[in-house]
N, C-alpha and C positions, 0 to 999 in steps of 0.2 A: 504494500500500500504506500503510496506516495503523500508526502505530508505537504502541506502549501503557507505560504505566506506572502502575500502582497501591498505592496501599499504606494499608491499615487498610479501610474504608468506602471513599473516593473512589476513581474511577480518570481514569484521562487518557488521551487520545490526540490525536496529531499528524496530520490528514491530510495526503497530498501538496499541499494547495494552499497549507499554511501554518496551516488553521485549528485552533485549538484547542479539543480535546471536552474535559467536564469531567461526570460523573456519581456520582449519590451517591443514598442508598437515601432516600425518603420517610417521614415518622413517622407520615402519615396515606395509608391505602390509595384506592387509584381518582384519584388524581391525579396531573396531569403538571406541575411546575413548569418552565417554559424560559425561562431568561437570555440575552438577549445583551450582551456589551462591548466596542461598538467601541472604540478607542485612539483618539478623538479629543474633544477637548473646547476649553475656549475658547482653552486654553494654546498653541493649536495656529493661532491668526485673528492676524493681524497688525497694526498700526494701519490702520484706514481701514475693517476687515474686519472687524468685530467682531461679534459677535449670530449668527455662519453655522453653529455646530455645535448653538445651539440653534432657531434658525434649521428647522432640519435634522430634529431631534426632529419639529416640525411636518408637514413638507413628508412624511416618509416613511411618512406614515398619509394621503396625497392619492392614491394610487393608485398601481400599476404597469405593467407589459405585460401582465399577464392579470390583475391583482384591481383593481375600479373605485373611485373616488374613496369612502372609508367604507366601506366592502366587508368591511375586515378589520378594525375595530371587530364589525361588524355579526353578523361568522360568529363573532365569539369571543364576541359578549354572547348570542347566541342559546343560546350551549350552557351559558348559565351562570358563563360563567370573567369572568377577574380580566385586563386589560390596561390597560400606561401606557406611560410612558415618562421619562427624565430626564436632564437634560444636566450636567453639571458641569465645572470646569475639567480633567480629567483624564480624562475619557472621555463616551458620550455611549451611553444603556442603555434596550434595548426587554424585556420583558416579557409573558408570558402564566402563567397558571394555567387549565388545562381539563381538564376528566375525561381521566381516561388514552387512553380509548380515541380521543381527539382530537387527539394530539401529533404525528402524521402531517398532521393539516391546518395546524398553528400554522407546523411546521416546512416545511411548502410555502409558507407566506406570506410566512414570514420571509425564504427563501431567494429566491423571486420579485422582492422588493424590492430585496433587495442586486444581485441579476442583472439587472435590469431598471427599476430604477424612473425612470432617464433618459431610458426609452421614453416613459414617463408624463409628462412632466415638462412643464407649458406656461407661459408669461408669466401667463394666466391664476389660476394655480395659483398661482404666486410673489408674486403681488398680492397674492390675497386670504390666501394666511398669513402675507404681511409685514405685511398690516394688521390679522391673529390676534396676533401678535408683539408690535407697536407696542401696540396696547391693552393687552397683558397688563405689558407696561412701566408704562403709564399707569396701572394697578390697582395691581401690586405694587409698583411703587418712587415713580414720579411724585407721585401721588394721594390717598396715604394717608401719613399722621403719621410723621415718620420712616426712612419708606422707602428716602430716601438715603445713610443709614448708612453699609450695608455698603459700596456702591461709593467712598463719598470713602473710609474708611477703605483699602481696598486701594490705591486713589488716590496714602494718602499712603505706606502703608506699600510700597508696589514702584514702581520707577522707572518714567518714561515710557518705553512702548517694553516692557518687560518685559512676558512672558505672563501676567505675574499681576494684571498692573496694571486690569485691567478686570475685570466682573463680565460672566456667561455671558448674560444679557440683549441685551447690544451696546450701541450708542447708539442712538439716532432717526435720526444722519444716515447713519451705516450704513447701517443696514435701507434708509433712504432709495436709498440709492446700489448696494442688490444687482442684480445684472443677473441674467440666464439663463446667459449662458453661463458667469460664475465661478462661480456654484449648480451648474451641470452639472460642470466642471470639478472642484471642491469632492468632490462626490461620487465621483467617479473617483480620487483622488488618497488618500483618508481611507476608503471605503469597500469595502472588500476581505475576502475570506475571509484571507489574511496580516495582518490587523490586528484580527482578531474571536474570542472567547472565548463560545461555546457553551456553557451550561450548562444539564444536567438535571435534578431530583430528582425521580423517581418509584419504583414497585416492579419496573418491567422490569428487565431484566439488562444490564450497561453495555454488554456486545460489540451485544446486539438495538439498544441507545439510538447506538452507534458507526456500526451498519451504516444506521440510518436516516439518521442527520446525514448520513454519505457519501453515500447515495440524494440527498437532496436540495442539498446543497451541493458534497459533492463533484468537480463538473463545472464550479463557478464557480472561470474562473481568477485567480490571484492578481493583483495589483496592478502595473501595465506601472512606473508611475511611484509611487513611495512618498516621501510629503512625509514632510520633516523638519520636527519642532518648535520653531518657537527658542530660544534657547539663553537657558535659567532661572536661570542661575548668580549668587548673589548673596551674598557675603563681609561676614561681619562683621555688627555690630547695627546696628540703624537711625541713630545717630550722632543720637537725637532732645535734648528731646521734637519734637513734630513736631505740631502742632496749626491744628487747622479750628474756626470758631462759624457755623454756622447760625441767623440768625434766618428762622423762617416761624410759618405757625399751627397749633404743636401745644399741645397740652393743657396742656403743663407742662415744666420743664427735664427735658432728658435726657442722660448720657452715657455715650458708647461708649470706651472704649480700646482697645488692640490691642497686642501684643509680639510680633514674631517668635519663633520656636522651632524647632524641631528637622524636617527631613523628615518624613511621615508612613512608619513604619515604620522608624526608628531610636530608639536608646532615649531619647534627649535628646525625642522626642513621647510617649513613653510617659512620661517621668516627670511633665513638662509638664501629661500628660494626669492624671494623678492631683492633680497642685497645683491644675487645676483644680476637680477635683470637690471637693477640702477647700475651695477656696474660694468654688464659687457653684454646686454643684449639687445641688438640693435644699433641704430646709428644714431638714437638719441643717446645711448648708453655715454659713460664717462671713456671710457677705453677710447671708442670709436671715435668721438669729439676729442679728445687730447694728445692722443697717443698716435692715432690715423689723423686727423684733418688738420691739427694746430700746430703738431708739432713734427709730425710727418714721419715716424720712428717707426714704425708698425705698417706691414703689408694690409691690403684692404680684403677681409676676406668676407664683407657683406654685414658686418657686424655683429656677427657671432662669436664669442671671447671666454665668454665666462658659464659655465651650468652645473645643473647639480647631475651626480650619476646616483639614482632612487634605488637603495640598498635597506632592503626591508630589515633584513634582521641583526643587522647593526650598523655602525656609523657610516652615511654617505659619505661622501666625495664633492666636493667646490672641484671642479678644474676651471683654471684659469689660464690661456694658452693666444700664446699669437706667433707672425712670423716679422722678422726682423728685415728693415726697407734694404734698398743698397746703400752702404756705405755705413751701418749701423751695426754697431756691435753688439755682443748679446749680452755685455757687462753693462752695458747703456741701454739697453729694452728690458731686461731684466729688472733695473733700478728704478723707470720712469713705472712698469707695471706695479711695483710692489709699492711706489708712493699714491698710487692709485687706488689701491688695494686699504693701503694701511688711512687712508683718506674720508674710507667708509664710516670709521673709527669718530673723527670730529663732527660728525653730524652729514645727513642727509636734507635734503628740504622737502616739502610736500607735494611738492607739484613734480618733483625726481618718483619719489614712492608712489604718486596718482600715475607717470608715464609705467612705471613697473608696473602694477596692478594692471591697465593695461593691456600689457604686450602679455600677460603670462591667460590673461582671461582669454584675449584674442586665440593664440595657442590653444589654450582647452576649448575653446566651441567651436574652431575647426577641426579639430581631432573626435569628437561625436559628431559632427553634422552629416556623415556620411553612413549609412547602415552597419556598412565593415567595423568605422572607427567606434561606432557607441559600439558596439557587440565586445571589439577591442577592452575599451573602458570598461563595460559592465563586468567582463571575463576577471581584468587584473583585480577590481574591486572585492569581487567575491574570493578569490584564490588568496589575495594576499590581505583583507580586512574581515571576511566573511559580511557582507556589506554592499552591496551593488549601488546603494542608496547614494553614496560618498559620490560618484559619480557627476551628483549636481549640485557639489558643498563648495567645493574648491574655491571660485568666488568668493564666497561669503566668509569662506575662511582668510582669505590674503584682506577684503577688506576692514576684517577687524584687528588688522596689526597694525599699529603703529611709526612715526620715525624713529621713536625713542626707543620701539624693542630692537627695530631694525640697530640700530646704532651699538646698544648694549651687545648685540649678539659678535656684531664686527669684532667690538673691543675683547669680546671672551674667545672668540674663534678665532683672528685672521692676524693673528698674531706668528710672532716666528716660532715660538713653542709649539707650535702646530700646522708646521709650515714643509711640505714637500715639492722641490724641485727639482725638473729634469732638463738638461740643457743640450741641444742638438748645437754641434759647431761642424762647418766645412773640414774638410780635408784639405790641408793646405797645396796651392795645387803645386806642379812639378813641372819640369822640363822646361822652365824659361829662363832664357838668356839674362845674367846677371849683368847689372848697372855697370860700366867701368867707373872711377872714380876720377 
């Protein structure tokens, strides 16, 4: 028996196996938007284990007991719709968009996979997307200017051994080192109707969207064996600064910072989160204006500088990151950012905190306005607050913060006791003809 709760637009239901429905009406007619969010992501791989929830993302578009390797790309691009997929440290999330009258076949796919996709599942298969995996490493991070970044930064800022200390990519020697049968195991253990959040946006009626989910998942049982995550707990600031220099051959000096901050979903990230957008997001931002336009120090790269990385089960991430003009060095963009930074400190004005509030609103009703995005939203909220509702707090939350919290929060966070940086510098070049004197 399925248990209900609704209120306003969304509703909810619990089926017996654990799994959570989540349904909310469409702004545009004739389509089905369907979320899923499992509860696993990288916070969840252990050292040695690293890369397997993204890993994961890959392997469960290779086929299952009854849909063949691509199959289920194949049936949802024919009909027009919209499918991906994406992993992150705190969950790991598939997606469809297909005409309404389609969501009966999305939700047999979906459901197949989770029941069955160990059926599917060969040495073969795990080759050739661990060496899908490895290249996409080799593209994103390896290979290209800077790509390194994010991973030293978390590096420096979370301890060895912490779930946060790696990025959701893995290593190479990982990947290298995954067998079959802890990919089998992996799946057993993280992928369950008790660890998944179902969500719909379409113009069906939530009980019709409830009794379908149950048709198709209903019958998959819950999880024999339910891993634990370990333990995220980490006290206090970084005790920095805490700094890395990168020399390789990128174009020009660059530098990242990073400060711990507040859970994502407490108010200590909400306020976080508007210091940042006063100070780097956009081109009303402080960065953009001082640093790019006034004083010309900083490459233009649309005005994006500053954000927060949303780390549920313990402290975010501020990164704060730009690339150095010609002719500027990264001891000098380095110094102009961190007086920038440390700036936030002396006060904010109100009409700085009204443009933030703002740019971060704009952001959120574009990211629901679309069937995919609320299903999006609805999904994270339930998985990661048990809460769908939160969905259309967000506003009302940044507008009851203050300049003076914002201000207070500077002075306790963004300071250098909690201060990481990662500095890219050129290769210095070679083979030029030296000056005579």
């Amino acid at each position: 028996m399925a248990t209900n709760g609704a209120a306003g637009n969304i509703s909810q239901f619990r089926l017996d196996n654990g799994l959570r429905v989540v349904t909310a009406p469409a702004a545009t007619g004739q389509v089905a938007a369907l979320n899923l969010w499992y509860g696993v992501g990288s916070r969840h791989e252990v050292p040695g284990r690293t890369g397997f929830a993204h890993l994961f993302e890959h392997l469960m578009f290779q086929g299952s007991g009854n849909v063949a390797k691509g199959e289920h790309f194949d049936a949802v691009e024919r009909l027009g719709g919209d499918i991906n997929a994406s992993t992150s440290t705190d969950r790991t999330n598939y997606y469809e968009t297909v005409p309404e009258h389609a969501l009966d076949l999305v939700l047999w796919l979906e459901a197949d996979r989770l029941a069955t996709l160990r059926d599917g599942m060969t040495q073969e298969v795990l080759d050739n997307q661990r060496d899908v995996v490895k290249n996409e490493r080799r593209q994103r991070y390896d290979n290209v200017p800077y790509g390194t970044a994010f991973e030293r930064i978390l590096a420096l800022g979370y301890p060895e051994g912490h779930p946060y200390h790696h990025p959701t990519i893995g290593s190479m020697a990982d990947l290298d080192a995954a067998d079959l049968d802890y990919v089998l195991s992996f799946h057993e253990r993280h992928y369950g109707p008790d660890n998944l959040v179902v969500t719909v946006v379409s113009n069906l009626e939530p009980g019709d969207v409830r009794d379908r989910v149950e048709r198709y998942f209903g019958g998959i049982p819950a999880r024999e064996v339910v891993a634990e995550a370990p333990d995220a707990t980490l006290e206090g600031l970084i005790g920095g600064p805490l700094r890395e220099t990168v020399t390789e051959k990128v174009p020009a000096p660059a530098v990242f910072l990073g400060y711990r901050v507040g859970n994502y979903g407490s108010r200590d990230f909400d306020v976080m989160h508007l210091a940042s957008a006063v100070l780097g997001q956009g081109q009303g931002s402080r960065l953009y204006r001082r640093l790019v336009v006034e004083r010309g120090l900083a490459s233009d790269d649309g005005g994006g500088a500053a954000d927060l990385l949303p780390f549920r089960y313990a402290p975010s991430l501020m990164l704060v990151s730009m690339i150095a003009r010609e002719g500027v060095s990264g001891d000098e963009l380095e110094a102009a950012i961190l007086e920038e930074v440390q700036g936030l400190a002396d006060g904010i004005s109100e009409e700085e905190l009204e443009r933030a509030r703002a740019v971060l609103e704009r952001d959120h009703l574009q990211s629901i306005s679309t069937p995919g995005g609320l299903a999006d939203a609805l999904g994270s909220c339930t998985q990661l607050f048990d809460d769908p509702e939160l969905v259309h707090t967000w506003p009302q939350r940044w507008s009851e913060i203050s300049t003076d919290e914002v201000v207070a929060a500077a002075k306790r966070l963004l300071g250098e006791d909690n201060l990481l940086v990662v500095r890219f510098e050129p290769e210095a070049k070679t083979g030029s003809t030296p000056v005579e004197a």
